[in-house]
FITORZA-862581 format. One record per residue: x, y, z of N, C-alpha, C, O in turn; residue in three letters. Coordinates in nm, 3 decimals. Example, Ala and Ser with C-alpha at 12.3 -4.5 7.8 and 13.67 -1.06 7.14 Angstrom:
! residues 2
R      npx      npy      npz     capx     capy     capz      cpx      cpy      cpz      opx      opy      opz  res
R    1.319   -0.569    0.780    1.230   -0.450    0.780    1.320   -0.330    0.780    1.424   -0.332    0.846  Ala
R    1.285   -0.225    0.708    1.367   -0.106    0.714    1.290    0.003    0.787    1.341    0.114    0.804  Ser
//
This chain:
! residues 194
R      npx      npy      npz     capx     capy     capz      cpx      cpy      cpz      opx      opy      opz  res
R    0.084   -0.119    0.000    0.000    0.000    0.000    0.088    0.125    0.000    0.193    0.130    0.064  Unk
R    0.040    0.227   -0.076    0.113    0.353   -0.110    0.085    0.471    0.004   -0.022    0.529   -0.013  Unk
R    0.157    0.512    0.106    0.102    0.602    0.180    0.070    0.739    0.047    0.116    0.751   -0.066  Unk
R   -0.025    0.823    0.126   -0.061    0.962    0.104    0.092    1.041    0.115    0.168    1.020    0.210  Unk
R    0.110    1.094    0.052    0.250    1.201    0.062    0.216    1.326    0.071    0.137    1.371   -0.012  Unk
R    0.259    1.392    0.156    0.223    1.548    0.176    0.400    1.628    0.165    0.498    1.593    0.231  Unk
R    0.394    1.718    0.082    0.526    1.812    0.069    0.550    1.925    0.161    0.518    2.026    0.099  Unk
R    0.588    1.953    0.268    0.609    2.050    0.338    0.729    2.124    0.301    0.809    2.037    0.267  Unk
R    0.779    2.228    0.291    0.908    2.325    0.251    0.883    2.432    0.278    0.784    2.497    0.245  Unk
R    1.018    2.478    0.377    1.009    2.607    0.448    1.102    2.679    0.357    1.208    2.626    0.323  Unk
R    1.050    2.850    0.299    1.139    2.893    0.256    1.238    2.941    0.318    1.231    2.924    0.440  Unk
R    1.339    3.000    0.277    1.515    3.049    0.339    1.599    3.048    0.264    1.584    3.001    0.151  Unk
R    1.691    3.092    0.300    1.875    3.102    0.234    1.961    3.005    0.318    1.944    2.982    0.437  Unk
R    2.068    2.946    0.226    2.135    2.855    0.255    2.279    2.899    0.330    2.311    2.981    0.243  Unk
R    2.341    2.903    0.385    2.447    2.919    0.455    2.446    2.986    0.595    2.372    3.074    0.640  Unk
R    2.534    2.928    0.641    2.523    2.965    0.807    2.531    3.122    0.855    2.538    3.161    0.971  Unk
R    2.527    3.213    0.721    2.539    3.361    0.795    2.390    3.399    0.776    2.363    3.516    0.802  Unk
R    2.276    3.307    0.730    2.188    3.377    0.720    2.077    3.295    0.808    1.961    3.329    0.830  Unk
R    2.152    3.163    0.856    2.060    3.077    0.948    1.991    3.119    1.037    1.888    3.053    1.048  Unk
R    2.005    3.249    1.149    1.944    3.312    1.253    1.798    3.441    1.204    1.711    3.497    1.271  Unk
R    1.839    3.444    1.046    1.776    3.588    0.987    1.578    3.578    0.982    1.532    3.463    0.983  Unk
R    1.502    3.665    0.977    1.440    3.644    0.979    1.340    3.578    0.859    1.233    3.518    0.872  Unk
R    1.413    3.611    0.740    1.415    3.544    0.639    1.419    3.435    0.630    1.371    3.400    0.523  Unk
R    1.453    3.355    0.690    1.475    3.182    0.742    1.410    3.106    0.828    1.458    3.003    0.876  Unk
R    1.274    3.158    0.859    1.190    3.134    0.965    1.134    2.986    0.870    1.111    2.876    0.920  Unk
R    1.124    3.013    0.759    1.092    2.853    0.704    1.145    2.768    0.755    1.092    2.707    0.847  Unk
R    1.272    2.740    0.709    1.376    2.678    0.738    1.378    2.609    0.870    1.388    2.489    0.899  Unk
R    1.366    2.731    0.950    1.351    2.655    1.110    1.199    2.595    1.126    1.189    2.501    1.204  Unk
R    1.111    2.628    1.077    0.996    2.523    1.080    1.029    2.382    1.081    0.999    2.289    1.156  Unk
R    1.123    2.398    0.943    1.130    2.249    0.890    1.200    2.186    0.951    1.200    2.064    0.934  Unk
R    1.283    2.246    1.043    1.458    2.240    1.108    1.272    2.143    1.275    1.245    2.031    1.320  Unk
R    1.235    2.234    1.283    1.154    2.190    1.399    1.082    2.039    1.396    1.064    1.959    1.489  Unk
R    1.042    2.030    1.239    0.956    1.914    1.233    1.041    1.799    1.242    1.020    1.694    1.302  Unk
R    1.151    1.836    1.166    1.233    1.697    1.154    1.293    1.663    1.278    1.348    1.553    1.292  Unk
R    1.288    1.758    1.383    1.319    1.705    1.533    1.133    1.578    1.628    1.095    1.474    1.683  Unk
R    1.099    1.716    1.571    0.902    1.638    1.659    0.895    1.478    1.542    0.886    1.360    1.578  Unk
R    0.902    1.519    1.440    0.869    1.371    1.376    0.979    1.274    1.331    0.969    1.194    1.239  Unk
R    1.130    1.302    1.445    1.214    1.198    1.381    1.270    1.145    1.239    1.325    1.039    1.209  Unk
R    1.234    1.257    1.166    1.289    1.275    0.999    1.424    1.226    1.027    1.512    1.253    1.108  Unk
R    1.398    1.095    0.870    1.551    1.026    0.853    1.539    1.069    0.703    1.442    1.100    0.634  Unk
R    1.676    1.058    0.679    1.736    1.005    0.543    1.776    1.158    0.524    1.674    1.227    0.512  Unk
R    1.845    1.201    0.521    1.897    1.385    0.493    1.955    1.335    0.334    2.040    1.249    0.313  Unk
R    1.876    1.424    0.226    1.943    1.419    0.092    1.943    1.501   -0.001    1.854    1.581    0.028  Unk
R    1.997    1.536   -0.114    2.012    1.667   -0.195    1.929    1.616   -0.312    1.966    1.536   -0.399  Unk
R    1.801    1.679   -0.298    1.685    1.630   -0.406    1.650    1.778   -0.452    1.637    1.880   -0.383  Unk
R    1.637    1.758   -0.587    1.570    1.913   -0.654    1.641    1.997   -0.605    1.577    2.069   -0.528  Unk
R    1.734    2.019   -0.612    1.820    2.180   -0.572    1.800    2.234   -0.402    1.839    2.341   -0.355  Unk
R    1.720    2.113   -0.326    1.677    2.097   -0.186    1.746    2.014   -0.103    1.815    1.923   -0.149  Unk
R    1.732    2.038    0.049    1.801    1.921    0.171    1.653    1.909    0.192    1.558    1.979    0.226  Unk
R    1.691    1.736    0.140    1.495    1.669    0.205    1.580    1.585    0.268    1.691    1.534    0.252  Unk
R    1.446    1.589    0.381    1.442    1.426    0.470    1.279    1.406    0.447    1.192    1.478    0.399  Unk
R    1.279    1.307    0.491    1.088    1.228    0.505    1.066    1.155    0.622    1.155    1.084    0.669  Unk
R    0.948    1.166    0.678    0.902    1.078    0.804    0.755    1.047    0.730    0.692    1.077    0.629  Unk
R    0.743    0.949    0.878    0.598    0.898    0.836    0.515    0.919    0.930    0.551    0.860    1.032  Unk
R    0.411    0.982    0.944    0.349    1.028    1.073    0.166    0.986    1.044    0.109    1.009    0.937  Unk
R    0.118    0.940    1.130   -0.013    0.871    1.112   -0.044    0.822    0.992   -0.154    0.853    0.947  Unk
R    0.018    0.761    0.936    0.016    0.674    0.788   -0.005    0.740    0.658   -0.067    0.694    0.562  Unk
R    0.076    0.895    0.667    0.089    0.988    0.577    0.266    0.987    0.572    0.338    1.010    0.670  Unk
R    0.296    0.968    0.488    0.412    1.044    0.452    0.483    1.190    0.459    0.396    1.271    0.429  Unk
R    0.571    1.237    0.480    0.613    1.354    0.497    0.719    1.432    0.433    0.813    1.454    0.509  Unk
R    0.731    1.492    0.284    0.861    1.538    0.241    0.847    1.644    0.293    0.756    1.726    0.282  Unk
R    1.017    1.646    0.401    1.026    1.825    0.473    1.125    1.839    0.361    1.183    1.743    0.309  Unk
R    1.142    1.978    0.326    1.214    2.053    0.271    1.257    2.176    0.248    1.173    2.262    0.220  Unk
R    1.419    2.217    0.255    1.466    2.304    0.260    1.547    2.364    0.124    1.657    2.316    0.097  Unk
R    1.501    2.446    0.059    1.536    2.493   -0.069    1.691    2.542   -0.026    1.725    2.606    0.073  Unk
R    1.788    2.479   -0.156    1.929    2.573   -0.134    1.981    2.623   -0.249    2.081    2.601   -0.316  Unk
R    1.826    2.743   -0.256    1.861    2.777   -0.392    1.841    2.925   -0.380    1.841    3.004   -0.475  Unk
R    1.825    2.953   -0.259    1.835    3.123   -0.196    1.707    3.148   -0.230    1.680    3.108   -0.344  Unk
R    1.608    3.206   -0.167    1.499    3.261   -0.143    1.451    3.275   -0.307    1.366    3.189   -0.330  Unk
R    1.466    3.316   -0.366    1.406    3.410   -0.494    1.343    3.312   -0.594    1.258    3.335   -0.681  Unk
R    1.408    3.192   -0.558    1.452    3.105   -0.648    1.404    2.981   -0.635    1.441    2.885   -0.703  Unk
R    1.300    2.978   -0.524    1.284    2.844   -0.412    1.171    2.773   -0.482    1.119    2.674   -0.431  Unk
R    1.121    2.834   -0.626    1.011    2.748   -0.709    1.061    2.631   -0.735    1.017    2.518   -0.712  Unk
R    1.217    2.691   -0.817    1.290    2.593   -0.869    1.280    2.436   -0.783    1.244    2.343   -0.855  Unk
R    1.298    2.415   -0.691    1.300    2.309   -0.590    1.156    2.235   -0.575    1.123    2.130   -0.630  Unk
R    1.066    2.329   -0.473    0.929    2.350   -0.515    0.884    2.276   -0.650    0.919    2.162   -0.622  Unk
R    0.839    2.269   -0.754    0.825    2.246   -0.908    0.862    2.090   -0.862    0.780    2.008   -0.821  Unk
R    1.040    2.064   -0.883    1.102    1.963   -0.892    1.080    1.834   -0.826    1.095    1.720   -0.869  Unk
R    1.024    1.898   -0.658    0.971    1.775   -0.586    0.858    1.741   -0.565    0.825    1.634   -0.515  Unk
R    0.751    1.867   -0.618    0.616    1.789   -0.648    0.630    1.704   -0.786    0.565    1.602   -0.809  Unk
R    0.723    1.763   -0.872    0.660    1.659   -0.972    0.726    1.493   -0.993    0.694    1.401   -1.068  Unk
R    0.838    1.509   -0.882    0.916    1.358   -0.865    0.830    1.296   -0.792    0.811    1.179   -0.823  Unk
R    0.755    1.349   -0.679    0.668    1.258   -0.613    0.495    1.292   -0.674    0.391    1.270   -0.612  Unk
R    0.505    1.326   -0.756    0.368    1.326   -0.834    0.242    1.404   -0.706    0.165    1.338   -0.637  Unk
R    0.250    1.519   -0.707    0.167    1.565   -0.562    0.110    1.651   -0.617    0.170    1.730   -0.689  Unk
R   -0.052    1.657   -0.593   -0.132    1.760   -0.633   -0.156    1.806   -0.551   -0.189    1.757   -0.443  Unk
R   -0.137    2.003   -0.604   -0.128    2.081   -0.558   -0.186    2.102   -0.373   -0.130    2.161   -0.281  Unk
R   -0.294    2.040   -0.376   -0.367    2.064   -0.177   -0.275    1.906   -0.131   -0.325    1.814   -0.066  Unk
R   -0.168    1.909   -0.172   -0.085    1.818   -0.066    0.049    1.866   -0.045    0.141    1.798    0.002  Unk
R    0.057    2.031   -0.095    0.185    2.112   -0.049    0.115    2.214    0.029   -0.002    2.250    0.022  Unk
R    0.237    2.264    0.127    0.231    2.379    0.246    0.418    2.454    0.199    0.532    2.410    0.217  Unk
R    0.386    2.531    0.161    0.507    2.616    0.167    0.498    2.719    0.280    0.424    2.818    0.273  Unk
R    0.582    2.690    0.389    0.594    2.788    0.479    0.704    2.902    0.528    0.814    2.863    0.566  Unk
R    0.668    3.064    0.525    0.757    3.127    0.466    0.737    3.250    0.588    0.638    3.264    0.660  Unk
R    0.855    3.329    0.588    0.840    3.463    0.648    0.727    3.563    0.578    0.704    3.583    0.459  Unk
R    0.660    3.626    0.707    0.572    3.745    0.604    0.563    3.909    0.706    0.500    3.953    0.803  Unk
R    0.645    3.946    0.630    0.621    4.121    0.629    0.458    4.184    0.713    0.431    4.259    0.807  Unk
R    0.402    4.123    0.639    0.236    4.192    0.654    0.204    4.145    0.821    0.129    4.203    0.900  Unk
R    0.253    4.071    0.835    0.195    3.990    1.044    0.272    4.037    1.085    0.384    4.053    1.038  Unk
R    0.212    4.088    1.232    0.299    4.107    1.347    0.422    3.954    1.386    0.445    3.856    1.315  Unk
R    0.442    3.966    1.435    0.560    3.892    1.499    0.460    3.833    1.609    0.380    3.898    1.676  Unk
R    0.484    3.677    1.612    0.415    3.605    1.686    0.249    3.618    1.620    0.158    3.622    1.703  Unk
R    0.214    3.625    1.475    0.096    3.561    1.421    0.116    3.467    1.325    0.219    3.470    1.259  Unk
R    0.024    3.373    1.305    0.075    3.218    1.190   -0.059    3.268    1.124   -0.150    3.322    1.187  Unk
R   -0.058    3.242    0.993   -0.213    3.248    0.904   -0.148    3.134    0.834   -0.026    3.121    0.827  Unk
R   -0.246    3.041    0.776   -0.232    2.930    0.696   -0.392    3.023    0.610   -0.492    3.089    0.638  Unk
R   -0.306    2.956    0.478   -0.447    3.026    0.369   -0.443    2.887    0.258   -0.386    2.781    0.283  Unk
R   -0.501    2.911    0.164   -0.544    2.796    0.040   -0.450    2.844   -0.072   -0.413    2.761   -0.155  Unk
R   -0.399    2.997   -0.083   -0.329    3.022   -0.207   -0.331    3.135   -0.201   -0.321    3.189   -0.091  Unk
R   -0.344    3.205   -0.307   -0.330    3.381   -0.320   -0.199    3.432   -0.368   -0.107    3.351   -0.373  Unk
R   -0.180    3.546   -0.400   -0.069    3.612   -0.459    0.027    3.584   -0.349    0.008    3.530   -0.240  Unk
R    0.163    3.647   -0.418    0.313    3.651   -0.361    0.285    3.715   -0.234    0.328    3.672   -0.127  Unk
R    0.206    3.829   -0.248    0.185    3.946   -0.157    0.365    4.010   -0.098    0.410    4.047    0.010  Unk
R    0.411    3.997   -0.213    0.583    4.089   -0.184    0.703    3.978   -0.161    0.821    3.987   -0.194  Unk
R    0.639    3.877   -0.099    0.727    3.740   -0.098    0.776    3.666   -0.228    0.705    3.617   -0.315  Unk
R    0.929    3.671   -0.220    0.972    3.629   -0.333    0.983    3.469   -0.354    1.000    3.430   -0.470  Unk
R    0.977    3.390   -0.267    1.023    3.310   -0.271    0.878    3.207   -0.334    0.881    3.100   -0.395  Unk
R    0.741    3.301   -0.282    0.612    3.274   -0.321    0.582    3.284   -0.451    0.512    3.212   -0.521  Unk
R    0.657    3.408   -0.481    0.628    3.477   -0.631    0.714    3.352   -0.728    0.669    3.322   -0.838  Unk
R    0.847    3.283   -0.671    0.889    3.191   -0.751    0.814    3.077   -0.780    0.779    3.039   -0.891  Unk
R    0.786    3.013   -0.644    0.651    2.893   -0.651    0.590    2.926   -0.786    0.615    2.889   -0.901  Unk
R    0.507    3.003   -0.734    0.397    2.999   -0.820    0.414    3.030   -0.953    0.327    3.012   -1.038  Unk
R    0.550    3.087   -0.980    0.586    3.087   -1.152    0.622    2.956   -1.191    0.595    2.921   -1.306  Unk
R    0.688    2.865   -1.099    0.723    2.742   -1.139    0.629    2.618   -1.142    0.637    2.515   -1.210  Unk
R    0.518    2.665   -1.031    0.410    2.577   -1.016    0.295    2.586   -1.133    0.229    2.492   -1.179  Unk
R    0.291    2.709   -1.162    0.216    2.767   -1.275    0.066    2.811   -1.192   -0.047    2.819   -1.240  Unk
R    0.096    2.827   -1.104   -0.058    2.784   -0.980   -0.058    2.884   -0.858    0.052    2.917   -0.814  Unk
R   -0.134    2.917   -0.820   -0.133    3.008   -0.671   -0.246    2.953   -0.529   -0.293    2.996   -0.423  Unk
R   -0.246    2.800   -0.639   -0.354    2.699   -0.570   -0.303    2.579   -0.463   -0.346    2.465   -0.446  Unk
R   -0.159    2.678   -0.375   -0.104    2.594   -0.265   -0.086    2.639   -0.160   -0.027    2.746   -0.165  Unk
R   -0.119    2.594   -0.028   -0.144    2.598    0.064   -0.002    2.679    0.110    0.115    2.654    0.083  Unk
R   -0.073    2.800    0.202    0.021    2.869    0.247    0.096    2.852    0.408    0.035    2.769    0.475  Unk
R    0.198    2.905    0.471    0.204    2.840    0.656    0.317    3.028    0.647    0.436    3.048    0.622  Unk
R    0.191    3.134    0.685    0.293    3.279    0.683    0.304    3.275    0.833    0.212    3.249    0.910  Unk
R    0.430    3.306    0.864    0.483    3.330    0.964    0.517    3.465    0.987    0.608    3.518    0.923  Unk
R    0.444    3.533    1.086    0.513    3.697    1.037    0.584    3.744    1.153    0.596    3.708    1.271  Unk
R    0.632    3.845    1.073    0.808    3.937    1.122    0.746    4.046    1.163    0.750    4.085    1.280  Unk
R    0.690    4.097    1.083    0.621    4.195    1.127    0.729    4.332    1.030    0.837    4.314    0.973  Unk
R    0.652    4.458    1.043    0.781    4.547    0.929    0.840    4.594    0.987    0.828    4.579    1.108  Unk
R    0.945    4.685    0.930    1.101    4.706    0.978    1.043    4.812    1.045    0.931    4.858    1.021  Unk
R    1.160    4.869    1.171    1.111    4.984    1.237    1.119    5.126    1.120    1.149    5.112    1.001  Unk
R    1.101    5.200    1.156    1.116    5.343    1.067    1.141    5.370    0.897    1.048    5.382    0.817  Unk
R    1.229    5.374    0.874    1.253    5.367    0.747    1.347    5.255    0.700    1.398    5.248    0.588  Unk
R    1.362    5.174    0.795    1.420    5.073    0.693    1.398    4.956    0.582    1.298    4.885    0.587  Unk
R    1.490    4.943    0.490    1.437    4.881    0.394    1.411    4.733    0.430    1.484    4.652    0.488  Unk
R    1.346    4.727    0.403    1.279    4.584    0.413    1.355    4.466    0.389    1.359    4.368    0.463  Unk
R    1.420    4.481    0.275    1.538    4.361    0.231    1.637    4.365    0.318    1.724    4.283    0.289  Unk
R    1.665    4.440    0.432    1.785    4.490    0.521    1.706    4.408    0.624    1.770    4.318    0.678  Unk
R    1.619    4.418    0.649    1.517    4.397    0.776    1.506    4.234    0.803    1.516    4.182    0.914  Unk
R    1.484    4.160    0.670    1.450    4.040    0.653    1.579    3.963    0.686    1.584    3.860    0.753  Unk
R    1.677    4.025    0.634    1.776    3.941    0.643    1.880    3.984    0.774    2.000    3.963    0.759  Unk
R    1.824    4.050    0.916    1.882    4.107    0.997    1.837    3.931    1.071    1.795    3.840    0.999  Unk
R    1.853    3.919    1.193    1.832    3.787    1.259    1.733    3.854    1.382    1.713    3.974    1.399  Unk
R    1.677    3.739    1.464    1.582    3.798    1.519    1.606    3.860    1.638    1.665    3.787    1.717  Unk
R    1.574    3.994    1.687    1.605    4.041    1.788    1.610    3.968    1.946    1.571    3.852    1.948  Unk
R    1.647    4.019    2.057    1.646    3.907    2.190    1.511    3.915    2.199    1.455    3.811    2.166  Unk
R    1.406    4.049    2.249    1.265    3.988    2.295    1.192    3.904    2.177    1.104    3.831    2.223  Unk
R    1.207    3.894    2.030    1.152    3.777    1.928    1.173    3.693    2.022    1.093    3.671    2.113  Unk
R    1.319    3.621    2.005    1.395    3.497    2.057    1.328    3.449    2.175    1.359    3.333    2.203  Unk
R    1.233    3.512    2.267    1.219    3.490    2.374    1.083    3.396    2.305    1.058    3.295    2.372  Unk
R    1.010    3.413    2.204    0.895    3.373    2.153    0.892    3.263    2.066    0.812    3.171    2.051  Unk
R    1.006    3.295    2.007    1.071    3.191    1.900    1.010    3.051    1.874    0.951    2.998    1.779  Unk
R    1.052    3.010    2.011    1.058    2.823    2.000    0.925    2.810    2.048    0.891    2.693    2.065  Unk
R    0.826    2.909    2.077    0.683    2.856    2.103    0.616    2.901    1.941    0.538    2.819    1.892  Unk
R    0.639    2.997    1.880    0.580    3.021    1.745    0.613    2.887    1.701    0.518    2.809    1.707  Unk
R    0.766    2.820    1.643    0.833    2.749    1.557    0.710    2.552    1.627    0.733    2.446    1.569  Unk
R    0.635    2.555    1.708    0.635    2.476    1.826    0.462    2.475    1.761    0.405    2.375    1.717  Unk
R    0.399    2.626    1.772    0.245    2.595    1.705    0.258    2.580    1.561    0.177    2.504    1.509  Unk
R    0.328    2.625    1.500    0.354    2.659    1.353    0.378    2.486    1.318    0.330    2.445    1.212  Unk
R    0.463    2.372    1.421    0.460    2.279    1.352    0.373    2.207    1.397    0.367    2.088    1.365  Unk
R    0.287    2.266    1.483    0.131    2.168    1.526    0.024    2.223    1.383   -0.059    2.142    1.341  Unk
R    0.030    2.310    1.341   -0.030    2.339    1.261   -0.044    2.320    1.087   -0.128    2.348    1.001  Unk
R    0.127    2.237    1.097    0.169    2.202    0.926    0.073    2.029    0.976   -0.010    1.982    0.898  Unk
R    0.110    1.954    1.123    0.093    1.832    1.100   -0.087    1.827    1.110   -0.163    1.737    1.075  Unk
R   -0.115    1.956    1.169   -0.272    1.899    1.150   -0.347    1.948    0.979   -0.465    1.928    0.952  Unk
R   -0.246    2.011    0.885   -0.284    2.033    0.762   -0.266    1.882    0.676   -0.337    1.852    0.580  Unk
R   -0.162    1.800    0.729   -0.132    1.680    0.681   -0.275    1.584    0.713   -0.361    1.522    0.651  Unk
R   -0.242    1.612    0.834   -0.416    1.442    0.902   -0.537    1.481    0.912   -0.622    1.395    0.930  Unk
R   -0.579    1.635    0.903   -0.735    1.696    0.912   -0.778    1.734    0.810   -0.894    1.715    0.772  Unk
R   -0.667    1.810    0.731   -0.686    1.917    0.601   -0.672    2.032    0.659   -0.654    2.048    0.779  Unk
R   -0.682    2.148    0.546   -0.628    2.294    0.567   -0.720    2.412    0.659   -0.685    2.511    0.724  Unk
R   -0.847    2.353    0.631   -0.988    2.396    0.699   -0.937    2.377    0.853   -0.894    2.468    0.924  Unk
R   -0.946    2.292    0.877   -0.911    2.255    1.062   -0.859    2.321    1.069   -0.903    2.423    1.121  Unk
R   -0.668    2.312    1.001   -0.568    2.376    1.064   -0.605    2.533    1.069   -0.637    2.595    1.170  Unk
R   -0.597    2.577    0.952   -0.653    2.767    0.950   -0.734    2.781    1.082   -0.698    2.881    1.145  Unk
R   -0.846    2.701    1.151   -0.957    2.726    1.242   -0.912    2.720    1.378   -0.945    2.787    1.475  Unk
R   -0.818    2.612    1.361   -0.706    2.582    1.512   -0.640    2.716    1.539   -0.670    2.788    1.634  Unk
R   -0.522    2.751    1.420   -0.399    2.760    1.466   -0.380    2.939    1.375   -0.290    3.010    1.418  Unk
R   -0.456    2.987    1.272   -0.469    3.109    1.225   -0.487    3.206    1.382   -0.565    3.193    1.476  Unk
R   -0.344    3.332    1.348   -0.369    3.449    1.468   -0.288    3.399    1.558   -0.233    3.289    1.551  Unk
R   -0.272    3.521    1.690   -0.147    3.543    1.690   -0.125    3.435    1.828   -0.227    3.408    1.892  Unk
R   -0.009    3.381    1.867    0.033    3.318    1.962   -0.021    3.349    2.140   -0.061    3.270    2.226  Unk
R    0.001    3.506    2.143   -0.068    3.561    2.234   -0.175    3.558    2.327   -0.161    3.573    2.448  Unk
R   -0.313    3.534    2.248   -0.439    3.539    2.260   -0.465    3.399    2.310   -0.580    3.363    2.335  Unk
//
């Protein structure tokens, strides 16, 4: 029997000066799951570091694009179509500008909304019909530019929040896997706080 396969991939940049940035909040999603669900096999698939677990008789490709943010369709594209996955069995989960810091929204699709790494997906997917996991930063203080902002790392009071966001954020990819996207959005959409 063929388990169900679900694609999870956090966007980010690859190398250790940008591992802490806020830009990389994917990344540590995925960095989170593969600790909660015991992800084996670490391998260089599609221009990506995948591992896979198996969690309530679903399958699990986590994945980490190392193809720098802009570019993260490329990967995206490559491993839905090696494991043959239609579209409501991916979650791309990514930093977002527009949320405060300490809110998760899971959505069904929609534009880039300024996210590049979204805007690549969906040129490579050809589709804007995949499940979203926004994690937000929230915007830069005063006038700073945004591309400066994203790629700064997260301040100490974030850090203090960190590992409980990274903690619902991956209760919320595994209940998109075993409930569907409806539950999860109803669970786990809004901010940590409340």
């Amino acid at each position: 029997m063929t388990l169900e396969t679900f694609l999870i991939i956090g966007l980010g940049n690859p190398g250790r000066e940008y591992r802490d940035n806020r830009h990389n909040f994917g990344f540590m999603l995925i960095d989170r799951l593969i600790i909660r669900l015991d992800a084996r096999g670490m391998k260089l698939q599609s221009k990506a570091i995948v591992t896979d677990a198996v969690y309530e008789g679903r399958k699990l490709i986590l994945a980490k694009p190392q193809t720098y943010m802009n570019l993260s369709g490329h990967s995206v594209q490559g491993l839905a179509h090696f494991y043959k996955l239609p579209l409501e069995n991916i979650l791309v989960a990514h930093d977002d500008l527009d949320l405060p810091f300490g809110t998760i929204r899971m959505r069904p699709g929609g534009g880039p909304g300024g996210q590049k790494g979204v805007a690549s997906t969906i040129e490579h997917l050809g589709s804007q019909g995949f499940a979203r996991l926004r994690l937000g930063i929230g915007r830069p203080p005063g006038r700073m530019n945004p591309a400066d902002y994203v790629l700064q790392s997260f301040s100490k009071d974030d850090m203090k929040l960190l590992s409980e966001i990274l903690d619902r954020a991956a209760d919320a990819a595994v209940t998109f896997v075993i409930e569907g996207l409806d539950k999860a959005m109803n669970k786990f959409n809004g901010d940590i706080r409340e």
